[in-house]
N, C-alpha and C positions, 0 to 999 in steps of 0.2 A: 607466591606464598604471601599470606597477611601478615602485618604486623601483630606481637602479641600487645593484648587492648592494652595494657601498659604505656606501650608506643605509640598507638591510634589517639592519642591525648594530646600529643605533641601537633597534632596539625592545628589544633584549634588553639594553642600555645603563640603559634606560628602568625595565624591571623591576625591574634589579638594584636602581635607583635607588628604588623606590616599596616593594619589599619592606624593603629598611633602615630606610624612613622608619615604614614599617607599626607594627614592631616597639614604636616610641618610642611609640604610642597605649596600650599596654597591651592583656591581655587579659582584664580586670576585669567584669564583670556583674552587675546585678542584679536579684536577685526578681522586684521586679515592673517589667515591661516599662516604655520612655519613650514607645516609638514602635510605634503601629500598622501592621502591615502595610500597609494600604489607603495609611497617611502617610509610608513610608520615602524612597520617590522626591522627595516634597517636602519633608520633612525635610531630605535632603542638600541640597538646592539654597538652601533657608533658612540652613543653619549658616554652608555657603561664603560667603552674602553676607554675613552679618550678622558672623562671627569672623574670615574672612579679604578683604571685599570679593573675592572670587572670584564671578564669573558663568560660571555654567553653567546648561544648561538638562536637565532631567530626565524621564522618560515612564517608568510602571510599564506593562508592557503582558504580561500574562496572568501569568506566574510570571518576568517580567525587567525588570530594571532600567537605563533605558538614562540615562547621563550624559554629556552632549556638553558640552563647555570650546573655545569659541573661543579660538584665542590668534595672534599674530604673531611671524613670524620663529623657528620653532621649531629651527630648524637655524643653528649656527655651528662656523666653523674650530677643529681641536682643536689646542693649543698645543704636544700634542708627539703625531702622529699613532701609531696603536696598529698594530703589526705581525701578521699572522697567516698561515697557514697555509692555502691550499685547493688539496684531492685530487679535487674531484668537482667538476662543472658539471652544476645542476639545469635541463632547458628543460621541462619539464613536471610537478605535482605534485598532483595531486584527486582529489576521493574526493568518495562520495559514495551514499548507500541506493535502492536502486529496488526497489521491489516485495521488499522481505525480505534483499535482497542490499546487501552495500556491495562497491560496487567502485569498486576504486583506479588510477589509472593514471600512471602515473610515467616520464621521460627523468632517469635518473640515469647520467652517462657519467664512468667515471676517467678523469684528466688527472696528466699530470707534475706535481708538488710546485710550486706557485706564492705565490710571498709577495707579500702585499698587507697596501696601508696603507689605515689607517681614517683619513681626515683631517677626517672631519666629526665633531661630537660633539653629544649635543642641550644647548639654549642653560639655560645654569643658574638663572636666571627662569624660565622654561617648568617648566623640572623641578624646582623648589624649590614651583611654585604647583601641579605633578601630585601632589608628595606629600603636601600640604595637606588636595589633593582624596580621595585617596586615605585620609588619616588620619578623614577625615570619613564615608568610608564605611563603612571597618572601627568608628567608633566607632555607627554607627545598627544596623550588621546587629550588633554585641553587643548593644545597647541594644535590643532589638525581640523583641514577640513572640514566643513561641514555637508556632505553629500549623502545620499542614499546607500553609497556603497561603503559609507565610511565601516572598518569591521565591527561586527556583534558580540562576537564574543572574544577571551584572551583566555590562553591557558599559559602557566608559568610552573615550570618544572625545576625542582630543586632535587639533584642527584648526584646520591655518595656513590662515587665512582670509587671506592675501596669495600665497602659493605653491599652496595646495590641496595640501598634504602633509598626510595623516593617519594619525595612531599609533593603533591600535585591540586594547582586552585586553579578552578575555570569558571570565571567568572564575566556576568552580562555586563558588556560598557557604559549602558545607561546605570544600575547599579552602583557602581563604583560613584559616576556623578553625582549621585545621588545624596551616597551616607557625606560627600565630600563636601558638600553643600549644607550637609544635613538637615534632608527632607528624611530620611530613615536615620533606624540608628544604628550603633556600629554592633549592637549585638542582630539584627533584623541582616546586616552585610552577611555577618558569620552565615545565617539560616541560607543565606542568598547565591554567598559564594563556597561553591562547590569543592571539598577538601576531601582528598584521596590518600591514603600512605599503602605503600607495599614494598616487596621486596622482591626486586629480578635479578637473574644474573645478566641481565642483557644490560643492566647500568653501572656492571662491573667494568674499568677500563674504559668506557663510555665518554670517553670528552669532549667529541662532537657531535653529539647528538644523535649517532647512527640509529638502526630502529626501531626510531619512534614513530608511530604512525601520524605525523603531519597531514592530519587529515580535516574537512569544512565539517564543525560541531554544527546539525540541525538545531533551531527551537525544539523538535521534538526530542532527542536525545536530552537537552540540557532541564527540560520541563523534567522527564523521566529521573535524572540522575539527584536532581536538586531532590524532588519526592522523596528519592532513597537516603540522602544524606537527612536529611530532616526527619527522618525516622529514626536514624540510629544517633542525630543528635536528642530527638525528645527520649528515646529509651537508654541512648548511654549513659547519657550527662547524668543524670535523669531528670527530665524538666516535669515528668508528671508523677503521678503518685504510686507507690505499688497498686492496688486498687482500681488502678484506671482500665478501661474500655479499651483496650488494644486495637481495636478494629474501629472503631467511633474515632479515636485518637488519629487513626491511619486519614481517611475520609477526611476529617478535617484538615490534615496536610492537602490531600491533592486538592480540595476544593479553593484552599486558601491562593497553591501556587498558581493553578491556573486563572484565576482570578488578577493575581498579583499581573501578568502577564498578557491580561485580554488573549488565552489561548485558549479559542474554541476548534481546534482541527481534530478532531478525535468522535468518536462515537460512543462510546461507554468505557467505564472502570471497571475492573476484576481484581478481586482481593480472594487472594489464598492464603488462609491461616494453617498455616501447616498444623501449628503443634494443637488449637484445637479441631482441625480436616473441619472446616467451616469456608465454605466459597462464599461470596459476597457480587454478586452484578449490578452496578448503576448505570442511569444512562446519561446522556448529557447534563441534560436539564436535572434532573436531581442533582446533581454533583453542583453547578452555577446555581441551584434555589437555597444550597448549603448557606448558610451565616460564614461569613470573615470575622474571627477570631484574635 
């Protein structure tokens, strides 16, 4: 079950939060590596216990790093609720590659101008021990190896084991180098890194980790999911206008990610506009002759 969008607010709250803290790590490295790839995932889960008694539970699993932090009560009242802006109401948003093709299918309908308050905000314990977590990761992927197999991707899972509310970022390791260095910027991370919230009962009671699918994130999946996230950040936030080209808007996501990405494994795009029953077929080459925006 989804969070009501009230609560979908809160991941990119999250970020914002975990990129500032990022920062304060430095981007400092040296020579010769601390930490062996094959030891990154237990690495993190060592530093957290031993420098901030943080428990987390860790699984490297083919080229990804998964880190799950039990926590409680990750959502509290905000003391002066945040006001905002929505032009569009999302009822459907996935993507996803079959057989060479990705295709997207989307319910994105304008709506009259509606102002809505953010009353929840995530709980500042919660979020003071995500950045912790967080500082401890960017300090192991500087610190590491530099090999071929070094991992690709990191997912980090924040779950309220009393409500079953979880915040989930997966995000690419060059990526994170990046905004650290700052070649990108920290609002271009948000787009970049992949922010999830829902609600299971399976992360009720939850405090090792049980399952979760510890499973190797392909390029292709993470291409696919970013597309979706950057959809519902350009229509949620809302970063364009009421007025805008829904389907033209969509297009320039995927042209922009796979770009960003040098990802040409795919053979055409599929856009299904549900709410106006309008398909859309591109084929590579259109989609890479797109302008980056």
């Amino acid at each position: 079950m989804k969070l009501r969008p009230s609560l979908k607010n809160l991941v990119r709250l999250a970020v914002k939060i975990l990129i500032a803290s990022s920062f304060l790590c430095g981007c400092t490295s040296s020579t010769t590596p601390t930490y062996l790839t094959k030891d990154a995932s237990q690495a993190i889960q060592n530093i957290c216990k031993t420098e901030y008694n943080i428990k987390i539970i860790t699984k490297l699993s083919g080229s990804t790093v998964w880190i799950y932090m039990p926590v409680e009560n990750i959502i509290s009242k905000a003391d002066k609720p945040e006001k905002s802006k929505e032009y569009f109401i999302i009822k459907k948003n996935i993507g996803a590659f079959e057989y060479g093709k990705l295709k997207l299918s989307y319910y994105i309908k304008p709506i009259p101008e509606t102002e809505k308050l953010q009353e929840a905000t995530l709980n500042k314990d919660i979020a003071e021990k995500t950045n912790k977590v967080f500082r401890v990761i960017s300090r192991v992927i500087f610190s590491m190896e530099r090999t071929k197999k070094q991992p690709k991707f990191y997912c980090f899972i924040v779950a309220d084991t009393k409500t079953g509310i979880l915040i989930k970022q997966t995000f690419y390791c060059l990526d994170l180098k990046k905004v650290l260095y700052q070649f990108i910027s920290q609002t271009e991370f948000q787009h970049r890194n992949i922010q999830e919230t829902e609600i299971t009962f399976q992360a009720i009671g939850n405090k090792e980790g049980l399952n979760v699918n510890y499973k190797d994130i392909t390029m292709r999946e993470f291409i696919a999911n970013q597309i979706r996230h950057r959809v519902l950040l350009k229509f949620q936030k809302p970063e364009v206008k009421q007025n805008a080209d829904i389907n033209k808007e969509i297009i320039k996501i995927v042209a922009n990610v796979v770009k960003i990405y040098n990802f040409k494994d795919f053979l055409s795009v599929e856009l299904n506009n549900i709410f106006t029953k309008k398909k859309i077929l591109l084929n590579r080459a259109a989609i890479l002759a797109k302008p980056v925006e």
